[in-house]
C-alpha positions as CSV (number, residue, x, y, z in Angstrom):
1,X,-41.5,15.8,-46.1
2,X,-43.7,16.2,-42.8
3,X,-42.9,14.5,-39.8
4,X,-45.5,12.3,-38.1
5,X,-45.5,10.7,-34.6
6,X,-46.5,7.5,-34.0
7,X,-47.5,6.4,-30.6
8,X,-47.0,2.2,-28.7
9,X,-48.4,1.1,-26.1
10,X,-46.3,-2.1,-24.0
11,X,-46.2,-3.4,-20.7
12,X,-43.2,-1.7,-20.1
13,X,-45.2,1.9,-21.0
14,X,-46.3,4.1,-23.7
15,X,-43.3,5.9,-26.3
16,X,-43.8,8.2,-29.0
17,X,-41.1,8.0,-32.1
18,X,-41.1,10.7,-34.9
19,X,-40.5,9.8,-38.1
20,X,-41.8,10.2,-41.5
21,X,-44.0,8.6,-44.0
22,X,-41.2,7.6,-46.5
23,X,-38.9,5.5,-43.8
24,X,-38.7,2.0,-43.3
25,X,-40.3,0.7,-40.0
26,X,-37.3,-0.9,-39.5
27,X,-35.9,2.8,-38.3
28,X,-38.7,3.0,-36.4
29,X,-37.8,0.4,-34.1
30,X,-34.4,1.4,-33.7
31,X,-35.6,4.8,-31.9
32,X,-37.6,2.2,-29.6
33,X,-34.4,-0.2,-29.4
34,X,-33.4,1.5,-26.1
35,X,-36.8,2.1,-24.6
36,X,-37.7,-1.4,-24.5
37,X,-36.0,-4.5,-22.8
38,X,-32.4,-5.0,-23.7
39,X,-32.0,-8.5,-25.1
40,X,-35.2,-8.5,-26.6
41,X,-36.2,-11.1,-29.5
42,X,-37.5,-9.1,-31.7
43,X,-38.9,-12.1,-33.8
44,X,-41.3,-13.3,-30.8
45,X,-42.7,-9.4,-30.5
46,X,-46.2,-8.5,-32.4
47,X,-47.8,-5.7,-33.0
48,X,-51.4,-4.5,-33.8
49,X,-53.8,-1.7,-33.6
50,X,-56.1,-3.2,-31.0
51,X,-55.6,-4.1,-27.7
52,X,-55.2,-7.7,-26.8
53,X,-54.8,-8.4,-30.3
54,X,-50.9,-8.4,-30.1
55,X,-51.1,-10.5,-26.5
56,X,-53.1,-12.9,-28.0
57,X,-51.0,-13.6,-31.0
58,X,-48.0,-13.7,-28.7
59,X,-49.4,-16.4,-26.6
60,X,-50.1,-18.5,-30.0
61,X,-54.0,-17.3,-30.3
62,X,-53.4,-15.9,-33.9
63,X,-55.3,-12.9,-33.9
64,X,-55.8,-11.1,-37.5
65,X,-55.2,-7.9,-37.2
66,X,-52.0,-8.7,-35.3
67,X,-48.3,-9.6,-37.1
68,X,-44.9,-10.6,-36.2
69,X,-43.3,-7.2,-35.7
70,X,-40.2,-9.0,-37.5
71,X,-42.1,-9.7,-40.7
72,X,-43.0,-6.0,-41.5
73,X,-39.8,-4.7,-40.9
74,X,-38.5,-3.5,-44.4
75,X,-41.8,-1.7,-45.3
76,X,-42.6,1.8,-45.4
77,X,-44.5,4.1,-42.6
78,X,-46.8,4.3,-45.6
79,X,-47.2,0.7,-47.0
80,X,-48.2,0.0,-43.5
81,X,-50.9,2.4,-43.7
82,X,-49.9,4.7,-40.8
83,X,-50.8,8.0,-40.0
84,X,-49.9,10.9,-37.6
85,X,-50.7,10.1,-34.3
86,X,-51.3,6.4,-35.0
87,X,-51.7,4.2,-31.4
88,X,-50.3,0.7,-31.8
89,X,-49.9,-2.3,-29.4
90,X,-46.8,-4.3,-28.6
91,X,-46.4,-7.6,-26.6
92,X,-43.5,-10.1,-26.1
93,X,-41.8,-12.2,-23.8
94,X,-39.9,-11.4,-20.7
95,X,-36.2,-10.0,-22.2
96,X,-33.7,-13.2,-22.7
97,X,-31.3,-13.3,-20.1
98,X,-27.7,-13.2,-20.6
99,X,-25.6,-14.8,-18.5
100,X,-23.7,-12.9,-16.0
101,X,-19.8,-12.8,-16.2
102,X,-17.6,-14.8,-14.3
103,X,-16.4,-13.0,-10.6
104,X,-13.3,-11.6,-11.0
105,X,-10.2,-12.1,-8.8
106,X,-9.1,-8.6,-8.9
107,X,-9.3,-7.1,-5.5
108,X,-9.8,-3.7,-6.3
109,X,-12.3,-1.7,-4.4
110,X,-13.1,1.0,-6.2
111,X,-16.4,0.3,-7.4
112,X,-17.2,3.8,-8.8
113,X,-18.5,2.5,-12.2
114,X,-20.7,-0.9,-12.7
115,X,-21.1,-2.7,-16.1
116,X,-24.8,-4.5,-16.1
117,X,-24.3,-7.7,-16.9
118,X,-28.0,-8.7,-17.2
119,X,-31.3,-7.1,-17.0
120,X,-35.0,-8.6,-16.9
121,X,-38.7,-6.8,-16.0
122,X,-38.8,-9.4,-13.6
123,X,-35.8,-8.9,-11.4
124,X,-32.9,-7.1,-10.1
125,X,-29.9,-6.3,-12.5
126,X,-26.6,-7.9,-12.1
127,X,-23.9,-5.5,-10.9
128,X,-21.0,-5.9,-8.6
129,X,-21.9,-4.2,-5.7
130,X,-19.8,-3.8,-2.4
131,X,-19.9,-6.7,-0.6
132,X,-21.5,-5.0,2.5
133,X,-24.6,-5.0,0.5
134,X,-24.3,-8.4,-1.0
135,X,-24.5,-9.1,2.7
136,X,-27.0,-6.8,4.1
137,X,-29.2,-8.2,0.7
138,X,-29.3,-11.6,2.7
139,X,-30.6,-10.0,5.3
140,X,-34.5,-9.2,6.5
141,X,-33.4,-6.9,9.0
142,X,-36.3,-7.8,11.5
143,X,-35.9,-6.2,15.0
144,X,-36.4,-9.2,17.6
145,X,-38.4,-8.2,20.7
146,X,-38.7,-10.2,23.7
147,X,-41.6,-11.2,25.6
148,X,-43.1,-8.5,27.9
149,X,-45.8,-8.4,30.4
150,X,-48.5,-7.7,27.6
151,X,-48.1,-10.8,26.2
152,X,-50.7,-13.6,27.1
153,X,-49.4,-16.6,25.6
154,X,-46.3,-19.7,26.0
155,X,-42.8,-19.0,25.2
156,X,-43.0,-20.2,21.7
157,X,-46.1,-18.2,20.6
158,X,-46.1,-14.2,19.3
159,X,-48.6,-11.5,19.3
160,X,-48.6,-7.5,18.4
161,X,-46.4,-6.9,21.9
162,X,-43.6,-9.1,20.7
163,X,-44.2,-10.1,17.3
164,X,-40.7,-9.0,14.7
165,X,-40.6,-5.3,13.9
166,X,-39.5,-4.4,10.0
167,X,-36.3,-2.4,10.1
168,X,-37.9,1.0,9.0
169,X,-40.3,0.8,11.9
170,X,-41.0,4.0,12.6
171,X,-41.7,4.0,16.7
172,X,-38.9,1.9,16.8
173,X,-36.7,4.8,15.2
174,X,-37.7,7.5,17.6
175,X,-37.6,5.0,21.1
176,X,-34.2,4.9,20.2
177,X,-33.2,8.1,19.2
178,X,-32.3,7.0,15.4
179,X,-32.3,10.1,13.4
180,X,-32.8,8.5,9.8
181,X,-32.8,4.9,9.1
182,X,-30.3,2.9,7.2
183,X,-29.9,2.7,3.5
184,X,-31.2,-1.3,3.5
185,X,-33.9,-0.4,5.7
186,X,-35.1,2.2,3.4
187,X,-34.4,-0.6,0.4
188,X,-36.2,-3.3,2.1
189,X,-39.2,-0.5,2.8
190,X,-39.1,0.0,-1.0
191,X,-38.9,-3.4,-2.0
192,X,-42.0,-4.1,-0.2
193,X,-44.2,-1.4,-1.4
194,X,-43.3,-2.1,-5.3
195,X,-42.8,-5.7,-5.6
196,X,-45.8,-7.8,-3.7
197,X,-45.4,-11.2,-3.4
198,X,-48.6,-11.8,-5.1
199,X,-47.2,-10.0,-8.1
200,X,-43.8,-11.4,-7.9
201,X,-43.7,-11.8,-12.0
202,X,-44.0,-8.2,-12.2
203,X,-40.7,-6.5,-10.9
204,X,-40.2,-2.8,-11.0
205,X,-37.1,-1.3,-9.5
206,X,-37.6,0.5,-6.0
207,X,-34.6,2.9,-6.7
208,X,-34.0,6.0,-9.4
209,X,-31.6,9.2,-8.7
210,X,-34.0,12.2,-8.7
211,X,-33.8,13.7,-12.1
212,X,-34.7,17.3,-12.4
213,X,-33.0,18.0,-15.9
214,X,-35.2,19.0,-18.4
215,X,-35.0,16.7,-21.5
216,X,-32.5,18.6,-24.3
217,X,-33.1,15.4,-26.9
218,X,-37.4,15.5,-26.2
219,X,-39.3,13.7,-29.4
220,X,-42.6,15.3,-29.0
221,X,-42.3,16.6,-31.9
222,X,-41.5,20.5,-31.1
223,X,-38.6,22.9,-31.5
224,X,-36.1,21.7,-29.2
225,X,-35.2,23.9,-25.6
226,X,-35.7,26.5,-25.0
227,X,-37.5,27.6,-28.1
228,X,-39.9,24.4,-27.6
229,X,-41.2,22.8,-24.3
230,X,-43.9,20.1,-23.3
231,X,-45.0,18.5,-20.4
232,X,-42.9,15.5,-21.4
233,X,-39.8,17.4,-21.4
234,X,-39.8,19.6,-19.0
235,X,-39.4,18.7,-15.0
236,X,-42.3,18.6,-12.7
237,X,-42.4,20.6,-9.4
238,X,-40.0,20.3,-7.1
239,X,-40.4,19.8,-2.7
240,X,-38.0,19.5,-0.6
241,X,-38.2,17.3,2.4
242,X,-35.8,16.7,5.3
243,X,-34.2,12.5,3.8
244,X,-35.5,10.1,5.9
245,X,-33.0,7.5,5.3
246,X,-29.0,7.6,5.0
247,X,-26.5,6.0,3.0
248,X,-24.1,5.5,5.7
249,X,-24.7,5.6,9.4
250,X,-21.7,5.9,11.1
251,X,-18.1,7.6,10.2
252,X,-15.4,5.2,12.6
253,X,-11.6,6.5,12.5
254,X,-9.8,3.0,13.5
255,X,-7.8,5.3,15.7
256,X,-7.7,8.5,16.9
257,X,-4.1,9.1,16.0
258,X,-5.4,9.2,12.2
259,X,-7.2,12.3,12.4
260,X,-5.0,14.0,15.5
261,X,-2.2,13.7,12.4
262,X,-4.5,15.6,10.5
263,X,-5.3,18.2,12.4
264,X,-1.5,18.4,13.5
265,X,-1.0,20.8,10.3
266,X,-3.7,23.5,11.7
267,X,-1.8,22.9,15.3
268,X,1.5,23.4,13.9
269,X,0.8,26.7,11.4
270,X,-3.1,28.0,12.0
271,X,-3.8,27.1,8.5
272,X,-6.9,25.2,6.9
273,X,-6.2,21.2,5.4
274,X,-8.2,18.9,2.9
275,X,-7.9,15.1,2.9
276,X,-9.2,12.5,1.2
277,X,-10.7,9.0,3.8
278,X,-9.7,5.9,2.5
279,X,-10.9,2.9,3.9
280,X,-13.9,0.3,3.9
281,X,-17.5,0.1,4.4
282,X,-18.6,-2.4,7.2
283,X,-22.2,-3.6,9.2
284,X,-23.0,-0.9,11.9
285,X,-25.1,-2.9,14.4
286,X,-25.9,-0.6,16.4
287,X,-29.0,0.4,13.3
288,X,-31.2,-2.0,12.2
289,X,-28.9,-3.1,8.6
290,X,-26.7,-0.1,9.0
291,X,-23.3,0.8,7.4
292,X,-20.6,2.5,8.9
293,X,-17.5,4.0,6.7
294,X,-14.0,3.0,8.8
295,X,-11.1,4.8,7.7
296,X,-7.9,3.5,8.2
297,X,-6.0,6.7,6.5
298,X,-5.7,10.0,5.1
299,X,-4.3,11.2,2.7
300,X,-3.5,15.3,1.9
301,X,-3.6,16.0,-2.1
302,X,-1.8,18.9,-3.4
303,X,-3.3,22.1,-2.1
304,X,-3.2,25.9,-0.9
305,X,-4.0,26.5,2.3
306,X,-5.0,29.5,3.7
307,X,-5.9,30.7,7.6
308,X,-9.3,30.9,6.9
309,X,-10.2,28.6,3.5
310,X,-7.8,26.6,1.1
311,X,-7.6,25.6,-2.7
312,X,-7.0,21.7,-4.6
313,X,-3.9,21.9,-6.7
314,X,-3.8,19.3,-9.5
315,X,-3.5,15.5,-8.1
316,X,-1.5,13.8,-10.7
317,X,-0.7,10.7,-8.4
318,X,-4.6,10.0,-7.7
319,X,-4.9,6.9,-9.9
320,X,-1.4,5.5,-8.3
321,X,-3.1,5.9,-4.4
322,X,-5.9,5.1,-5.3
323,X,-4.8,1.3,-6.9
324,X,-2.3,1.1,-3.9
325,X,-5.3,1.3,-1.7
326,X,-7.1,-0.9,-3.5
327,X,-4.4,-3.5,-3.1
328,X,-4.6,-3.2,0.6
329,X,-8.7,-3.5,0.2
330,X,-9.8,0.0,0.9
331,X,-11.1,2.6,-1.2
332,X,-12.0,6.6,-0.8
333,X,-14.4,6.6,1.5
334,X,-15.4,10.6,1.8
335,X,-13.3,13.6,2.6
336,X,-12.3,15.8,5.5
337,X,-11.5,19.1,5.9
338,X,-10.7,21.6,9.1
339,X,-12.3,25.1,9.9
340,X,-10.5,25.9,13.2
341,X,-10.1,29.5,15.1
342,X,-8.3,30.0,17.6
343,X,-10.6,31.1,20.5
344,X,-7.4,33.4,21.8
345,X,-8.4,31.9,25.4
346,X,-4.7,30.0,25.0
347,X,-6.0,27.2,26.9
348,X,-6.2,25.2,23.0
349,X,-10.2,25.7,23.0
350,X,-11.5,27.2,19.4
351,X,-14.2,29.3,18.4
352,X,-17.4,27.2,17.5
353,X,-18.9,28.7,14.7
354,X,-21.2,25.8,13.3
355,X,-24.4,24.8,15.1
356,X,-28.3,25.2,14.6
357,X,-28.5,29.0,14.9
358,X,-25.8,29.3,12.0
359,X,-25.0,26.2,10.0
360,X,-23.3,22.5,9.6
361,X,-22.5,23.1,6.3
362,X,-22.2,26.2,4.1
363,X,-24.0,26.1,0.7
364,X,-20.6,25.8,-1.1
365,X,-19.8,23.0,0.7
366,X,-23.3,21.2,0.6
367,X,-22.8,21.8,-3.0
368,X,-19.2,20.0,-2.7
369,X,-19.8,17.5,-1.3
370,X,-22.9,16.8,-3.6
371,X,-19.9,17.2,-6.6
372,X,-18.3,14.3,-4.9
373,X,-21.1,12.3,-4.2
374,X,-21.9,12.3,-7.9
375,X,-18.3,11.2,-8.6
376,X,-18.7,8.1,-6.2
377,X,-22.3,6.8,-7.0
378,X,-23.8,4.0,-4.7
379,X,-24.0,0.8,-6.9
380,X,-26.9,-1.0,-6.7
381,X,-28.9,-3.7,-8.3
382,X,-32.1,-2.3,-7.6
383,X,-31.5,0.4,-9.7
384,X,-32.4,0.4,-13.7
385,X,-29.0,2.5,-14.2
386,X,-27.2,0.5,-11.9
387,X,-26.4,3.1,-9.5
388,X,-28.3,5.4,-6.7
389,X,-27.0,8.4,-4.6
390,X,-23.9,7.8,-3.1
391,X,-22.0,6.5,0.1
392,X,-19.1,9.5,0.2
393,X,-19.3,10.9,3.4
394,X,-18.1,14.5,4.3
395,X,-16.6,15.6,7.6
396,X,-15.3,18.9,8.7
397,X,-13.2,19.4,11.6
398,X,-14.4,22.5,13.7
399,X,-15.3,23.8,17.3
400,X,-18.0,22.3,19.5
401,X,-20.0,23.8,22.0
402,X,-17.2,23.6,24.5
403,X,-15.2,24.9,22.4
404,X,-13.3,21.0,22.0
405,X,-11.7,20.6,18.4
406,X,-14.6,17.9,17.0
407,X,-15.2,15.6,13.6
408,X,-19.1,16.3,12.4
409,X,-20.2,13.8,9.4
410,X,-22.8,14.4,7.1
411,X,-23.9,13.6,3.0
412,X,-26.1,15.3,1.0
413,X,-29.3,13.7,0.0
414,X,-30.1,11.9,-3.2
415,X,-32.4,15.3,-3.7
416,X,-29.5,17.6,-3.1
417,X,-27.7,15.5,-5.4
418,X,-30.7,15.7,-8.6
419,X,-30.3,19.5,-8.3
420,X,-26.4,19.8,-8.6
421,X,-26.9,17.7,-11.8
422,X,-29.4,20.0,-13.0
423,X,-27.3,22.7,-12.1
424,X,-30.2,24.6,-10.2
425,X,-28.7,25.9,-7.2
426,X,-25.5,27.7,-6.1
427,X,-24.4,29.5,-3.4
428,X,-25.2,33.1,-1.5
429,X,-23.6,35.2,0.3
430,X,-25.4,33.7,3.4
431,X,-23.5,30.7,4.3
432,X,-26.8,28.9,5.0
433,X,-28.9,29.7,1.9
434,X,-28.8,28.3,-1.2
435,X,-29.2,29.8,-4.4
436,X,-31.7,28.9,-6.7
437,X,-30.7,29.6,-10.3
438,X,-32.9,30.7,-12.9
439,X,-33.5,29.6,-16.7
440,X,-30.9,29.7,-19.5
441,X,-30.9,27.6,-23.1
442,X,-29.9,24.8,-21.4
443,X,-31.0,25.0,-17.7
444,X,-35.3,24.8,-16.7
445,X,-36.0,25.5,-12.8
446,X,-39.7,24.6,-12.5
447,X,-41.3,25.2,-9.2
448,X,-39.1,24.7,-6.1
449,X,-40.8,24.2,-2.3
450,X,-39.1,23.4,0.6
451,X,-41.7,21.5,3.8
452,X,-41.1,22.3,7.1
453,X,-42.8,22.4,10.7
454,X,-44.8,25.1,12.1
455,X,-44.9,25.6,15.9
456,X,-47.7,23.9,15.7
457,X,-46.1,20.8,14.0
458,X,-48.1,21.2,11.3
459,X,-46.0,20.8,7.4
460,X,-46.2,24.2,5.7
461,X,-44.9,24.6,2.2
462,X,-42.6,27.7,1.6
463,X,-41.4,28.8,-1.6
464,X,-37.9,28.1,-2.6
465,X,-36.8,30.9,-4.9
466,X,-34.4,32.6,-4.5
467,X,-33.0,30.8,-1.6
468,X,-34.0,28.4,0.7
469,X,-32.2,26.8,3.9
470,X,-29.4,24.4,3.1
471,X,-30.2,22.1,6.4
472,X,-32.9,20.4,3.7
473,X,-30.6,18.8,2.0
474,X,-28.4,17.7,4.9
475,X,-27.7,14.2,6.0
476,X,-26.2,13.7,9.6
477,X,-24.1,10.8,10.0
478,X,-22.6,9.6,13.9
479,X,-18.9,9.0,14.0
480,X,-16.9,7.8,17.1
481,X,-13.3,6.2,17.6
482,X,-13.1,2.5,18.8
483,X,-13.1,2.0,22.4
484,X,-10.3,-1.0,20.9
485,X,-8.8,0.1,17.9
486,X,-7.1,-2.7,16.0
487,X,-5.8,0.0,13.1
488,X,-4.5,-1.9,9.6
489,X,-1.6,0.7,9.6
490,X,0.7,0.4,13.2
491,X,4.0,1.2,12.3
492,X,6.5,2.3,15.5
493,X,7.6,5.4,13.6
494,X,5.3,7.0,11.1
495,X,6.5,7.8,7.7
496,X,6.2,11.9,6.3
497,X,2.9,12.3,5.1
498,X,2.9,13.6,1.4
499,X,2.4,17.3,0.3
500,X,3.4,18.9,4.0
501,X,6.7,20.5,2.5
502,X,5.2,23.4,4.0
503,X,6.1,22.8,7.3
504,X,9.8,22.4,7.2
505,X,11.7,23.0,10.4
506,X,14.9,22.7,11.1
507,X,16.5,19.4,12.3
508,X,12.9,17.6,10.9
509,X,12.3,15.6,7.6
510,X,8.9,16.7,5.8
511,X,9.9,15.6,2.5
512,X,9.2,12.1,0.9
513,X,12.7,10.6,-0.4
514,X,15.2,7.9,-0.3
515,X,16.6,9.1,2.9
516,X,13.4,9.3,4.8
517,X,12.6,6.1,3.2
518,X,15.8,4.7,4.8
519,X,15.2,6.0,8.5
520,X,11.2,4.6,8.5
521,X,12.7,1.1,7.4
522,X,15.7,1.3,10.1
523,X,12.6,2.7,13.1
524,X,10.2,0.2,11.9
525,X,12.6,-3.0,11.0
526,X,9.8,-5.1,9.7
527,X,6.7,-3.5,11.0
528,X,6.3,-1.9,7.4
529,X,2.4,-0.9,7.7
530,X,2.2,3.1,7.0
531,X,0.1,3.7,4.2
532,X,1.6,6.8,2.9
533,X,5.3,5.1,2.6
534,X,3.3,2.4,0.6
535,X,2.1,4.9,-1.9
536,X,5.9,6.3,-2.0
537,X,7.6,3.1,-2.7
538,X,4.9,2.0,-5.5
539,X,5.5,5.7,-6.7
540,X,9.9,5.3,-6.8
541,X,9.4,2.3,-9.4
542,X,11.7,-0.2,-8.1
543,X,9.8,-3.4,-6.4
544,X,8.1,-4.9,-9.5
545,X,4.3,-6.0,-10.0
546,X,4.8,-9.1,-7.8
547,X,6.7,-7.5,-4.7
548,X,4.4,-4.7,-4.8
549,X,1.5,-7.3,-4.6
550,X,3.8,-9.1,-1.6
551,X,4.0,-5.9,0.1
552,X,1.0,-5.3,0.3
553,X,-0.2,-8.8,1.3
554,X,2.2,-8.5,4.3
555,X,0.8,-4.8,5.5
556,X,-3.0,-6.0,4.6
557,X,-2.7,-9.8,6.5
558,X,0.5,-9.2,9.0
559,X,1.8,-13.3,7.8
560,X,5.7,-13.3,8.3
561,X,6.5,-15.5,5.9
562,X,5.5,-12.9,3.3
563,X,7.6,-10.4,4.8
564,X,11.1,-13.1,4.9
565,X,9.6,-13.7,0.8
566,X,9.4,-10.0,0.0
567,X,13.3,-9.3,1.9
568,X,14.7,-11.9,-0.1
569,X,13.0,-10.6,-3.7
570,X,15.8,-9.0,-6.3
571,X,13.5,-5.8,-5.7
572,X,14.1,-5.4,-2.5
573,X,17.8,-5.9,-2.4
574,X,18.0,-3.4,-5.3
575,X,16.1,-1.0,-3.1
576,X,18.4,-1.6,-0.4
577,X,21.7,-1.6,-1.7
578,X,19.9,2.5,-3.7
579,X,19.7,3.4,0.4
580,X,22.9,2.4,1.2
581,X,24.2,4.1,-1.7
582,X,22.1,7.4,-1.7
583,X,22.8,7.9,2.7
């Protein structure tokens, strides 16, 4: 039996469905279920072969060549007297609203999934989003200016030399030396270019991941890839462009001792370290609605290292640190990672081996962190899919220009991102370059371009294949310690940090157990607030659900009366008299 394709037209935009003359329309509409609104009400949508028709019958005019789409539902392609290629009209209704779930209590913060809740053509979804952007969201973000000597008029009146600036302005950006703009900035830019005022009952969501796949599952009605292809299916041209905006603005360590602990391990044995930056995303003022990432701790998975790269062992107790942080409000945040040399002058400077004339990041890294990105998507109610690019920052350790040891931050961009999915590029054997694959059954690379600046500023296109500089998927992000750090964790004595076995000495503990757990509580008495002997005494099992939840309320809020609550819980005194026991 032949196929035939039949063609609608709706406000929401034009779909093809392949079927055949013999099946009920009723399986048509299932294959256009999950291109049209969700929640639609399928008995208020009509259908017709004419424009206008179907509007008009929806709004009660009762035009005749029009029907209730639900009234023709169990008859055939072919009792409806349709043919290949066939264009018909639909109209309804805005989607019905469900109602969004009750806020829950929980206060986990890992937010790396979203369940939509609700979803209309004339607004934003429903999705819990951090609450940095819940606030930022009730923000406008205009940049206040003061009078100045242009200005011809009173104190309360406003003209082009003082009037509010939007927060993407771009003269604003370059007087002040702002590299990219914030991630609100660029929403609230977007927001205003696809949703006038005047057309405020037409909504159309300003944000969508760049999608450079080519379609496996395409309906056109050809063999499927790669033995078939359309321009439906198949991804258009790609350019590359320096990202204008970033997701994050600033990296903050709340003090410096968190990442001098860090980089202890290369100090102590000349080898490489990986950690993951847990902590919490906050307002950055210093952009107009900027984010910066604080991290409050790191903490070192299992791994290999080596003088000169290291390797991720397995990480069965992710889920455990991950809910512990949780508990205590924070959440992974981004990575970091050392590449320090020696510079052999044995005054402690090291070799600086990243800057302009080399690279910031090589391509397997840019590629890493775009992995990690992926796995910790941005999540966003002005997205159809509920999420877009990502705020996981990456920061490597390595030697500045003075050869001073040095954090650098960067992400990818959303672009760098749509390729990794796509699985289009890969690294060289130039740390700089990246790879651009080529075509396999399940993998199309159309065209790739890269823009960039001639000497005499003007944008030249330059082909991408086979590789093309990695800096054009680089963002730059600022980072900084504060000038007072007020850290969450300030314990006297500082527990062993997890997975350093490595670097026993004699006369020093570097493993996690009950004695070491003994000597932090005797050094700390009840200053308890070290994240990593958090994770270990969720890991040992003893404090139940409850004192857990009071141990971490006492290292998160600092009250007293939780910690005399916790001290006299049966978990604790079973904990205590196991040390007592066990030294």
């Amino acid at each position: 039996m032949a196929s035939i394709i039949l063609r609608f037209r709706s406000k929401d935009g034009m779909f093809r469905v392949t079927t055949n003359s013999e099946s009920p329309f009723q399986s048509v509409i299932d294959q256009l279920h999950s291109k049209l609104p969700p929640n639609l009400d399928f008995s208020k949508v009509f259908i017709s072969d004419k424009p206008g028709n179907a509007a008009a019958a929806a709004a009660g005019g009762g035009a005749a060549s029009s029907t209730s789409l639900s009234s023709i539902l169990n008859q055939s392609v072919s009792q409806l007297n349709l043919k290949n290629g066939d264009l018909l009209y639909l109209d309804y209704a805005n989607a019905i609203p469900t109602s969004a779930s009750s806020s829950s209590s929980s206060t986990q913060a890992d937010t790396t999934t979203a369940k939509v809740t609700s979803t209309s053509s004339h607004g934003p979804i429903k999705v819990n989003q951090l609450a940095i952007d819940d606030e930022l969201d009730s923000l406008d973000g205009m940049i206040h200016r003061p009078l100045s000597s242009m200005c011809r008029h009173g104190a309360k009146g406003m003209c082009e030399y003082c009037s509010p600036l939007p927060p993407w302005d771009e003269n604003y950006r370059k007087e002040h030396a702002i590299k990219h703009i914030s991630y609100h900035a660029y929403l609230s830019q977007a927001m205003a270019k696809t949703n006038k005022k005047e057309l405020a009952s037409s909504y159309i969501a300003p944000l969508e991941d760049a999608n450079f796949a080519i379609d496996l599952n395409c309906n056109e009605g050809h063999r499927r890839y790669p033995q078939g292809i359309c321009s439906k299916c198949q991804p258009s041209p790609i350019t590359l462009q320096l990202q204008k905006f970033r997701m994050v603005d600033h990296l903050e360590y709340a003090s410096h001792e968190i990442l001098n602990d860090f980089i202890n391990v290369w100090r102590q044995t000349g080898v490489q370290r990986f950690g993951y930056l847990y902590g919490r995303y906050e307002r950055f003022d210093k952009v107009p609605l900027g984010i910066k990432a604080v991290v409050e701790a790191i903490y070192e998975p299992p791994q290999h290292d080596e003088l000169d790269g290291l390797t991720l062992l397995p990480w069965e107790d992710e889920p455990l640190v991950d809910d512990v942080a949780a508990k205590l409000g924070l959440q992974k945040v981004g990575i970091v990672f050392t590449d320090l040399t020696d510079a052999g002058s044995r005054d402690g400077r090291v070799l600086c081996k990243r800057h302009k004339e080399s690279y910031f990041l090589t391509n397997l890294e840019i590629i890493m962190a775009a992995k990690f990105q992926i796995q910790n998507p941005n999540i966003t109610k002005y997205a159809n899919s509920g999420h877009f690019s990502s705020k996981f920052v990456t920061c490597v350790i390595s030697g500045g220009l003075q050869g001073e040891i040095e954090p650098r931050s960067y992400q990818v961009s959303s672009g760098a991102e749509g390729l990794v999915r796509a699985d289009m590029i890969t690294g060289s054997t130039q740390p700089s370059q990246i790879y651009v694959n080529g075509n396999n059954d399940k993998r199309y690379v159309p065209d790739i371009q890269y823009s960039k600046l001639n000497e005499y500023n003007l944008e030249v296109k330059h082909n991408a294949k086979p590789t093309f500089p990695g800096e054009f998927l680089l963002v730059s992000l600022t980072d900084s310690f504060p000038i007072d750090p007020e850290p969450m964790f300030t314990a006297k004595a500082k527990y062993v940090i997890a997975n350093r076995e490595f670097l026993g000495q004699d006369g020093e503990d570097h493993f996690q157990n009950l004695h070491t757990v003994a000597k932090y509580i005797k050094s700390n008495d009840d200053q308890l607030f070290d994240f990593h002997w958090l994770v270990h005494i969720a890991k040992l099992g003893i404090l139940n659900d409850t004192e857990l939840q009071l141990l971490y309320s006492y290292a998160r809020e600092k009250k007293y009366e939780d910690y005399l609550k916790l001290v006299q819980s049966g978990g604790w005194m079973t904990l205590m008299t196991i040390l007592e026991q066990s030294t």
